[in-house]
DOLUMGU-693522 format. One record per residue (C-alpha): residue in three letters; x, z, y. Coordinates in nm, 2 decimals, m for minus. Each point is the difference from the previous one (the first is absolute). Layout:
N
{aa=ala X=X Z=Z Y=Y}
...
***
This chain:
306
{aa=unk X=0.00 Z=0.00 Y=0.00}
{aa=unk X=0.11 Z=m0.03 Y=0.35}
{aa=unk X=0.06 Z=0.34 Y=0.04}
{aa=unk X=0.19 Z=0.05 Y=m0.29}
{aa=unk X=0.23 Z=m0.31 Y=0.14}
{aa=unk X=0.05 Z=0.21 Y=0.33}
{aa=unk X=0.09 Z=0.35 Y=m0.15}
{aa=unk X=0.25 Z=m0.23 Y=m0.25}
{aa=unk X=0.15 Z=m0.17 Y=0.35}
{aa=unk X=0.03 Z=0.36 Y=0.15}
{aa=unk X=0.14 Z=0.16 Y=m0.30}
{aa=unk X=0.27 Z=m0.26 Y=m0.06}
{aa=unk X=0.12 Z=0.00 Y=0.45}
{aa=unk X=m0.05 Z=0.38 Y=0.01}
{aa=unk X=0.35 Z=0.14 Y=0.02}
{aa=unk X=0.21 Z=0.20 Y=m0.28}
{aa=unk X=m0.20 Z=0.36 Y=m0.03}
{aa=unk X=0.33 Z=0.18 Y=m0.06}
{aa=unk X=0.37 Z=m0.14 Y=m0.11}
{aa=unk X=m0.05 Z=0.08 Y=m0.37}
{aa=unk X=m0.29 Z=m0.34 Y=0.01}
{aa=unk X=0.28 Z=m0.14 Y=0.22}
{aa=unk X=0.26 Z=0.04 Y=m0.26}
{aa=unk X=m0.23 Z=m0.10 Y=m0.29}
{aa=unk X=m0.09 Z=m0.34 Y=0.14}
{aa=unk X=0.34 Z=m0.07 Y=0.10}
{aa=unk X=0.13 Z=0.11 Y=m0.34}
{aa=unk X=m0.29 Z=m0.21 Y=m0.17}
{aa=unk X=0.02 Z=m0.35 Y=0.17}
{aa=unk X=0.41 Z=0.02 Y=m0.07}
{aa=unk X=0.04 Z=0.11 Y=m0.38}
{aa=unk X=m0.33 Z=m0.21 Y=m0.06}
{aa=unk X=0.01 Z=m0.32 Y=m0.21}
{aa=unk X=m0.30 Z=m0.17 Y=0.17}
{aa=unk X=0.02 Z=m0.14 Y=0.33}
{aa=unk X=m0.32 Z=0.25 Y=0.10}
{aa=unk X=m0.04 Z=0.30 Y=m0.13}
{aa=unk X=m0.35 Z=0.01 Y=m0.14}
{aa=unk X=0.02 Z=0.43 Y=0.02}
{aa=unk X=0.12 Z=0.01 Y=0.35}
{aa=unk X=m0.18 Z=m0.14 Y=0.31}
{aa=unk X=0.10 Z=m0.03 Y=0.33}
{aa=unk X=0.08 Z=m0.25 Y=0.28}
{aa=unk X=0.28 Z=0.00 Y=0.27}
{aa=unk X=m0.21 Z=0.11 Y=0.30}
{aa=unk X=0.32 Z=m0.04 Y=0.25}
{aa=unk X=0.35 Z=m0.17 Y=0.07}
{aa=unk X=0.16 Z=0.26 Y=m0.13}
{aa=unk X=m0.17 Z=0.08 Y=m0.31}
{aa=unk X=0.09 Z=m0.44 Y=m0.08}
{aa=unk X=0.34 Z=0.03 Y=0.07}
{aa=unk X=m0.05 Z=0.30 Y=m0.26}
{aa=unk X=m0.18 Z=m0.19 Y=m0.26}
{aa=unk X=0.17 Z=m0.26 Y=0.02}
{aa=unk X=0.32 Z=0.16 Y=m0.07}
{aa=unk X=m0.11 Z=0.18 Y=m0.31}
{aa=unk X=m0.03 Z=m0.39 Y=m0.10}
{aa=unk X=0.33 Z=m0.08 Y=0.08}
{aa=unk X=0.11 Z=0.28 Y=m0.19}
{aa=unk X=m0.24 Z=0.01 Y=m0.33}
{aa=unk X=0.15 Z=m0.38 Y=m0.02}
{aa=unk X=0.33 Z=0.15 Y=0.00}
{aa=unk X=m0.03 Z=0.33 Y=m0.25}
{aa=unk X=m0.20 Z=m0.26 Y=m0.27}
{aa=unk X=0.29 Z=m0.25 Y=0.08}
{aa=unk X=0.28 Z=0.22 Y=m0.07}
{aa=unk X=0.16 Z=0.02 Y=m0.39}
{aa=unk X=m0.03 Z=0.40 Y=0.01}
{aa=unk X=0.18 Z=m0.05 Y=m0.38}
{aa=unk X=0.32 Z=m0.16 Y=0.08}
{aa=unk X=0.03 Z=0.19 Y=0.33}
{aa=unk X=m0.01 Z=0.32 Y=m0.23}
{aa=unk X=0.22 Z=m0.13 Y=m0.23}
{aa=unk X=0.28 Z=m0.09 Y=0.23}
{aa=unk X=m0.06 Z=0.34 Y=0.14}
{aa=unk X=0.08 Z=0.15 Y=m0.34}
{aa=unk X=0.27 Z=m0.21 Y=m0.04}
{aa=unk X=0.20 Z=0.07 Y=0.34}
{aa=unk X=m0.09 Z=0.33 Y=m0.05}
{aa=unk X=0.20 Z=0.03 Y=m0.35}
{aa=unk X=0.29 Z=m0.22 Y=0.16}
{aa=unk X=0.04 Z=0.25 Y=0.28}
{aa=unk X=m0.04 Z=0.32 Y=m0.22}
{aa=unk X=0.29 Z=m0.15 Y=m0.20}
{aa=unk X=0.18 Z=m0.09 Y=0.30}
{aa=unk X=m0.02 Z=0.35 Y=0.13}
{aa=unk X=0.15 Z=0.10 Y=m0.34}
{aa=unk X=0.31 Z=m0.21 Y=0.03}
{aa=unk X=0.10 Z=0.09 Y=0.34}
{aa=unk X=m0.04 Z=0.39 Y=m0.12}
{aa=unk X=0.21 Z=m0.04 Y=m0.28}
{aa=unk X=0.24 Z=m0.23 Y=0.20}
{aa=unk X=m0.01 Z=0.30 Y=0.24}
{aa=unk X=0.07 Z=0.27 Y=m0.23}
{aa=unk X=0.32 Z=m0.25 Y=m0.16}
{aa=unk X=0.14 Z=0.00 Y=0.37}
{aa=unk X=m0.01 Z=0.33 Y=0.05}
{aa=unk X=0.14 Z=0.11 Y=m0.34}
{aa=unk X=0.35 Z=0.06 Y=m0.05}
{aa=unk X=0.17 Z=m0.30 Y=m0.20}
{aa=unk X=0.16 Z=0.30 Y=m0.19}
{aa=unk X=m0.31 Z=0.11 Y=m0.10}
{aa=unk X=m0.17 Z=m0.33 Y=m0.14}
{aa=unk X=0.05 Z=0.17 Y=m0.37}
{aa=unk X=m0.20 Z=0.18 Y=0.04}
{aa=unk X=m0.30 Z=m0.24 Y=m0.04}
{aa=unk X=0.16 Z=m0.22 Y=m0.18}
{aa=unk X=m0.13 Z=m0.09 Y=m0.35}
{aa=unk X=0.33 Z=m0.03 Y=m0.16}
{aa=unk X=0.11 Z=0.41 Y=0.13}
{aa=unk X=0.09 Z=0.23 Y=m0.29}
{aa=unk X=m0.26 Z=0.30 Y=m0.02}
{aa=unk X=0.07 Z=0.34 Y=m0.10}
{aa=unk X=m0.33 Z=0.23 Y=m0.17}
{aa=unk X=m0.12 Z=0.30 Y=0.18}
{aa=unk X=m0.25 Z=0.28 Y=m0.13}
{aa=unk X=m0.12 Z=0.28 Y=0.20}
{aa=unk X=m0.09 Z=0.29 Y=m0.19}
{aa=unk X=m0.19 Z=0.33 Y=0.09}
{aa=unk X=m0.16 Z=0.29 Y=m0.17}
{aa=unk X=m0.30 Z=0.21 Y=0.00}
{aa=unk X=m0.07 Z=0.35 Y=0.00}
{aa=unk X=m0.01 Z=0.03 Y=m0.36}
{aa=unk X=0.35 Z=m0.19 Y=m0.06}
{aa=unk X=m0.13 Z=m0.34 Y=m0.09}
{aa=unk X=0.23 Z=m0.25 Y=0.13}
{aa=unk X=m0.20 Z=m0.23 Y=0.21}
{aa=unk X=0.05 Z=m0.41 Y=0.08}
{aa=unk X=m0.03 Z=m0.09 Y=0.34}
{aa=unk X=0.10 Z=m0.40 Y=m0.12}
{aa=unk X=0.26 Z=m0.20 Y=m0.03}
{aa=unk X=0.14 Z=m0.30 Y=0.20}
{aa=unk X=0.27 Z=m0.23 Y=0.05}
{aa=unk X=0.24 Z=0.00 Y=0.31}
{aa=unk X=0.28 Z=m0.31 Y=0.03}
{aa=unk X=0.34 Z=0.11 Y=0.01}
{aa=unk X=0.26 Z=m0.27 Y=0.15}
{aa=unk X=0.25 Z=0.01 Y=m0.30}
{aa=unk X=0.11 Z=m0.37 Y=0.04}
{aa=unk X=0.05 Z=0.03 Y=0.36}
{aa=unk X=0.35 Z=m0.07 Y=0.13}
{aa=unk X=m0.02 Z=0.22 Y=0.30}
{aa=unk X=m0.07 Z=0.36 Y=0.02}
{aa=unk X=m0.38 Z=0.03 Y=0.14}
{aa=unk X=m0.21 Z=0.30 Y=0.06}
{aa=unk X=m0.38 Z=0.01 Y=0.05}
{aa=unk X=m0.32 Z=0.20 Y=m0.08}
{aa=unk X=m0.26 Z=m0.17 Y=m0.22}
{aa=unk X=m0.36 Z=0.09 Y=m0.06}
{aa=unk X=m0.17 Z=m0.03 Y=m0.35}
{aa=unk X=m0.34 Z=0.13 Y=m0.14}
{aa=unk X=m0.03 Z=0.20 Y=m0.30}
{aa=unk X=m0.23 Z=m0.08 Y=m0.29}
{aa=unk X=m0.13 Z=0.13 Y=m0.34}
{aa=unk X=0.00 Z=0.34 Y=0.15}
{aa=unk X=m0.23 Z=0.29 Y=m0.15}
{aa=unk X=m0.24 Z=m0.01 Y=0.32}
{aa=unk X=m0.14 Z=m0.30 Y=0.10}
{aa=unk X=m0.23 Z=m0.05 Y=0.32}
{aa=unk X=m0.32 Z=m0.13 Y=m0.02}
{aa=unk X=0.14 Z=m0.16 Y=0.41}
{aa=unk X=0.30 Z=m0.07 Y=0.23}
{aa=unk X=0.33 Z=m0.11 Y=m0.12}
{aa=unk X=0.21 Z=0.19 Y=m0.33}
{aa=unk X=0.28 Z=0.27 Y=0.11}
{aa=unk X=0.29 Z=m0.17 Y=0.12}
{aa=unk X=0.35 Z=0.07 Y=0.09}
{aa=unk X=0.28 Z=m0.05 Y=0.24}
{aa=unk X=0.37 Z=m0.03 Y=m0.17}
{aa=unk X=0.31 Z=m0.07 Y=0.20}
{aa=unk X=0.26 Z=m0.19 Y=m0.19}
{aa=unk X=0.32 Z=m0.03 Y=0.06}
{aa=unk X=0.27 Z=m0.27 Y=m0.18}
{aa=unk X=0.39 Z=m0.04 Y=0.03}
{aa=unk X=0.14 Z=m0.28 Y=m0.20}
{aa=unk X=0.36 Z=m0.04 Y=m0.17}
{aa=unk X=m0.03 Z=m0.33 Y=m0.09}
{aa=unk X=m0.33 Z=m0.22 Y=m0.03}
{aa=unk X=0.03 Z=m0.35 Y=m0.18}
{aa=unk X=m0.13 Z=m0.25 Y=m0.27}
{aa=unk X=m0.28 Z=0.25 Y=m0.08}
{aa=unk X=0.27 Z=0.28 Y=m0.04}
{aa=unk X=0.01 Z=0.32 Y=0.21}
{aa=unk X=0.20 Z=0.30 Y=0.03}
{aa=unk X=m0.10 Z=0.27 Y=0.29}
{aa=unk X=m0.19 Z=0.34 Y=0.09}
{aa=unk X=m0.36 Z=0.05 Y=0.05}
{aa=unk X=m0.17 Z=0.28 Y=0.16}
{aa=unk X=m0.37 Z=0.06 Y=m0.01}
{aa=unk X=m0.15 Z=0.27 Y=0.23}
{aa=unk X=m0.36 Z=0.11 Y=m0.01}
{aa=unk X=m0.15 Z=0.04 Y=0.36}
{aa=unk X=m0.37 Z=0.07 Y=0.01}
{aa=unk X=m0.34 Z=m0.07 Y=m0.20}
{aa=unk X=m0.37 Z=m0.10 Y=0.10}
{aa=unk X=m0.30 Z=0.05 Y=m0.17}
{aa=unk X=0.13 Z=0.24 Y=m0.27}
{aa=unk X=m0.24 Z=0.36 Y=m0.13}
{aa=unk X=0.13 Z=0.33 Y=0.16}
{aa=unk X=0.26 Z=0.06 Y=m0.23}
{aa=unk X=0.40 Z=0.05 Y=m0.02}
{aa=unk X=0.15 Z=m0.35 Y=m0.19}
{aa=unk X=0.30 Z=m0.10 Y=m0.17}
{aa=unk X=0.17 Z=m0.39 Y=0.10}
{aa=unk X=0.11 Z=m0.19 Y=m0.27}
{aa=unk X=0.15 Z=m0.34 Y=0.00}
{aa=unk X=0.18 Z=m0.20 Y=m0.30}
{aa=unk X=0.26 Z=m0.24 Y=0.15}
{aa=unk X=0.11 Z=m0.30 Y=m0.24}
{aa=unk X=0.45 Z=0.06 Y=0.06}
{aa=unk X=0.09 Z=m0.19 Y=m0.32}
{aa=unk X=m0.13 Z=m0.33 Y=m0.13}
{aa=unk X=m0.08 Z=0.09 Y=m0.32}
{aa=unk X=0.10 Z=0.28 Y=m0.25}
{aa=unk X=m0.16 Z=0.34 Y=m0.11}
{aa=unk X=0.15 Z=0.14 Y=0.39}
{aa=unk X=m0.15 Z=m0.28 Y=0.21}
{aa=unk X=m0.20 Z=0.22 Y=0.15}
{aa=unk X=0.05 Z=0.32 Y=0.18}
{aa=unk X=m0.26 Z=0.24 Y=0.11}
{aa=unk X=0.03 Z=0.27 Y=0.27}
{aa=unk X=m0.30 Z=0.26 Y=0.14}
{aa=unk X=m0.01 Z=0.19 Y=0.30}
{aa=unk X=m0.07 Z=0.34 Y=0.06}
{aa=unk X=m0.40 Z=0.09 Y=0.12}
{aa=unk X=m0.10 Z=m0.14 Y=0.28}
{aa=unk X=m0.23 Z=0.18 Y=0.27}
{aa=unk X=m0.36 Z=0.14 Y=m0.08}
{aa=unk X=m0.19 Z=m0.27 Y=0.17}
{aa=unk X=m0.21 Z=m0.31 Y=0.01}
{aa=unk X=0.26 Z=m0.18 Y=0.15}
{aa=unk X=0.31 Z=0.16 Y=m0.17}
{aa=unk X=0.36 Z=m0.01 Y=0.11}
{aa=unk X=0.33 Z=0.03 Y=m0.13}
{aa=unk X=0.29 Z=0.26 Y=0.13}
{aa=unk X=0.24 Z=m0.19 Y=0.21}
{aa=unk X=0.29 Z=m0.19 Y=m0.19}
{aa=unk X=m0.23 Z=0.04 Y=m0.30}
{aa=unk X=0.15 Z=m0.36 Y=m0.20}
{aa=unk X=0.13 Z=m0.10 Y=m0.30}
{aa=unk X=0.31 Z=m0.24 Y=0.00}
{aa=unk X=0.06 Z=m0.26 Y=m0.31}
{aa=unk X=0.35 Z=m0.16 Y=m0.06}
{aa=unk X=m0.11 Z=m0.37 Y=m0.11}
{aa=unk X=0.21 Z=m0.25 Y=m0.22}
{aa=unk X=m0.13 Z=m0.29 Y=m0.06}
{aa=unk X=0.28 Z=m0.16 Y=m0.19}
{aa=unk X=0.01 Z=m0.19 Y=m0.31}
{aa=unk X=0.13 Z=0.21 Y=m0.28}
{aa=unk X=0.36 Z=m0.15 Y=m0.15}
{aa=unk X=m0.02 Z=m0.05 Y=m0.38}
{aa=unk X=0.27 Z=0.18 Y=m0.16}
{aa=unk X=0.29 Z=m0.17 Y=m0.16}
{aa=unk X=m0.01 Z=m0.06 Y=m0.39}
{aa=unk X=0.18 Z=0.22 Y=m0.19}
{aa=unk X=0.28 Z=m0.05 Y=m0.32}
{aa=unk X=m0.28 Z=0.05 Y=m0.27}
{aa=unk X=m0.20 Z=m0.25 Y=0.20}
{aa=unk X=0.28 Z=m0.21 Y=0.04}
{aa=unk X=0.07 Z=m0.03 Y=m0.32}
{aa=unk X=m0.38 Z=m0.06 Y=m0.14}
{aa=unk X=0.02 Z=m0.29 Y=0.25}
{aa=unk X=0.29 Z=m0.14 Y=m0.17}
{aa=unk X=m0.14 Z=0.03 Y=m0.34}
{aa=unk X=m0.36 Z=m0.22 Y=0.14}
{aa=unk X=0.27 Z=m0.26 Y=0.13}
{aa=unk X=0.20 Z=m0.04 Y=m0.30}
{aa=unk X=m0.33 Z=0.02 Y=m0.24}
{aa=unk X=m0.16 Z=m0.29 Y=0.25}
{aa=unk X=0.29 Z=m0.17 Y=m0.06}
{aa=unk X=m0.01 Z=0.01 Y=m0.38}
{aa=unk X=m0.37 Z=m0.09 Y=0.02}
{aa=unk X=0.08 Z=m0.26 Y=0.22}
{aa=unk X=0.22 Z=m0.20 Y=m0.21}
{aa=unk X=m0.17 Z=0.04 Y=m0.29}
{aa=unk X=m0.29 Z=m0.16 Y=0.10}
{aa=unk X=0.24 Z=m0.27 Y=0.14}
{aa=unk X=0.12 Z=m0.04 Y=m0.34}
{aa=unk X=m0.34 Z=m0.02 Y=m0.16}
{aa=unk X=m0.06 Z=m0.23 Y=0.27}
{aa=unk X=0.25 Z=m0.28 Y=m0.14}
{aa=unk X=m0.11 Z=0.02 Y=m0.34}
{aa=unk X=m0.31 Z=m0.03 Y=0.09}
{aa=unk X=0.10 Z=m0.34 Y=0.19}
{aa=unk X=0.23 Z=m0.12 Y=m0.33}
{aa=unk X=m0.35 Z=0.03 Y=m0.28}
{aa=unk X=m0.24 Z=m0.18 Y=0.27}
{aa=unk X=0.28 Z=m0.30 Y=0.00}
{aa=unk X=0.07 Z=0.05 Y=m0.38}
{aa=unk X=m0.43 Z=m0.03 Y=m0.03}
{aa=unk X=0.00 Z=m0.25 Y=0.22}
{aa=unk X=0.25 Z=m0.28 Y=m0.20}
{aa=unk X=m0.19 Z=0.11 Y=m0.34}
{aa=unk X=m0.32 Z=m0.11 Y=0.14}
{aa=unk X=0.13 Z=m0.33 Y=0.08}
{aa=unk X=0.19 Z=m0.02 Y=m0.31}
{aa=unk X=m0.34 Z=0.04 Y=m0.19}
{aa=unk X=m0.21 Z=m0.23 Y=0.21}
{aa=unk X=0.28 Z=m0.27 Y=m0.10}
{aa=unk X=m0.04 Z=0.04 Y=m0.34}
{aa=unk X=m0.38 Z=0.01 Y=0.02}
{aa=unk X=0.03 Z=m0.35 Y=0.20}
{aa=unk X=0.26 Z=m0.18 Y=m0.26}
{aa=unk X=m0.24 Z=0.12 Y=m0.30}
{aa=unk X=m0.31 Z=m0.15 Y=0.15}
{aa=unk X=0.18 Z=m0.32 Y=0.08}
***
């Protein structure tokens, strides 16, 4: 009817009631598909308002248009490459500011020595706190000092969070004579201060490798209790020092009775020798002996058949 027509006309100039409507229609005409939006009404009544509605145009054309997929994916991408970038230059970082004395100490190829720390409780049971690994720079040239970090595990309490106990060890190394994978020098190991560890009094004990092989390759020293604390140290000066030979062990020089057994093995090698060389030629005599029978046979068996 024609005054359902007018209130429609009215409705659809009237301004925005509050900005929430204002928001909605804006947020409707851009993020919808059709070119009107069937649930939202409304005509620019001024200038302003079709300079506004015609921007939200301009820019629905231009979200729609725009590949959201590969613009994430490059995203990801540069993101990973700069994360790893990051990466390099802090480990490049951390080589330039570490000593090029002290590069053994991450390097893969470094000796390592065992360490335990033990405590006990109340009642006398001896207690693990764990067990690690710290390198020891046998088969460097130059004498070298530095304190090294390692975490302890395997030990009797575990956390259910956070990091294991772990330990600071100073370590200090004075060669003899370093070469072809041989080294003679002194090595001293000094305890300095744990992290993490139960309220209890504990006992350092490393196992350094200062032979290649044999029963006494190893050598094992312990230190004296340590201070009743969670993070336990060690009385000052508190070490252990290993003498290391890493030498090739010189076979000993055979004796007479060896001597002479070797001279029997020659002289019986000999005889075996010769006899076989012997054997050898008679061997060589029959197959030519066999050999001019044969033919004498096959010439008889040719003049009888003739």
């Amino acid at each position: 009817t024609p005054t359902d027509c007018i209130t429609r006309i009215q409705n659809v100039s009237l301004p925005f009631a509050n900005v929430p409507n204002a928001a909605w229609y804006v947020f409707a005409r851009m993020m919808g598909m059709r070119h009107s939006v069937p649930w939202v009404g409304g005509l620019p009544a001024t200038l302003i308002g079709s300079i506004v509605v015609f921007t939200c145009m301009i820019m629905k054309g231009i979200i729609w248009v725009l590949p959201f997929g590969q613009i994430g994916q490059t995203f990801k991408d540069t993101w990973e490459q700069n994360q790893e970038l990051q990466q390099i230059r802090k480990e490049v970082a951390t080589e330039d500011e570490r000593s090029p004395d002290l590069v053994w100490v991450e390097d893969g190829g470094t000796p390592v020595a065992d360490v335990e720390v033990w405590g006990s409780e109340e009642s006398g049971t001896a207690i693990l706190a764990g067990s690690g690994r710290i390198p020891v720079p046998l088969l460097n040239p130059t004498a070298t000092s530095a304190e090294v970090t390692t975490y302890l595990w395997g030990g009797t309490f575990r956390r259910w969070f956070g990091a294991p106990p772990s330990l600071d060890v100073k370590i200090f190394w004075n060669p003899v004579e370093v070469k072809d994978g041989t080294s003679k020098g002194r090595l001293r190991i000094e305890p300095k201060e744990g992290h993490g560890f139960p309220i209890s009094q504990w006992r350092f004990v490393v196992r350094v490798p200062v032979r290649l092989y044999g029963e006494d390759a190893s050598k094992e020293w312990q230190s004296p209790p340590s201070s009743n604390s969670t993070n336990p140290e060690w009385p000052e000066n508190t070490s252990g020092t290993f003498e290391v030979l890493w030498v090739e062990e010189k076979k000993p020089a055979p004796g007479p009775q060896l001597q002479k057994k070797q001279t029997d093995d020659a002289e019986l090698l000999d005889e075996v020798l010769t006899l076989l060389e012997t054997q050898g030629r008679q061997l060589q005599e029959l197959s030519r002996n066999t050999a001019g029978l044969d033919q004498r046979t096959m010439a008889i068996r040719d003049a009888t058949n003739h």
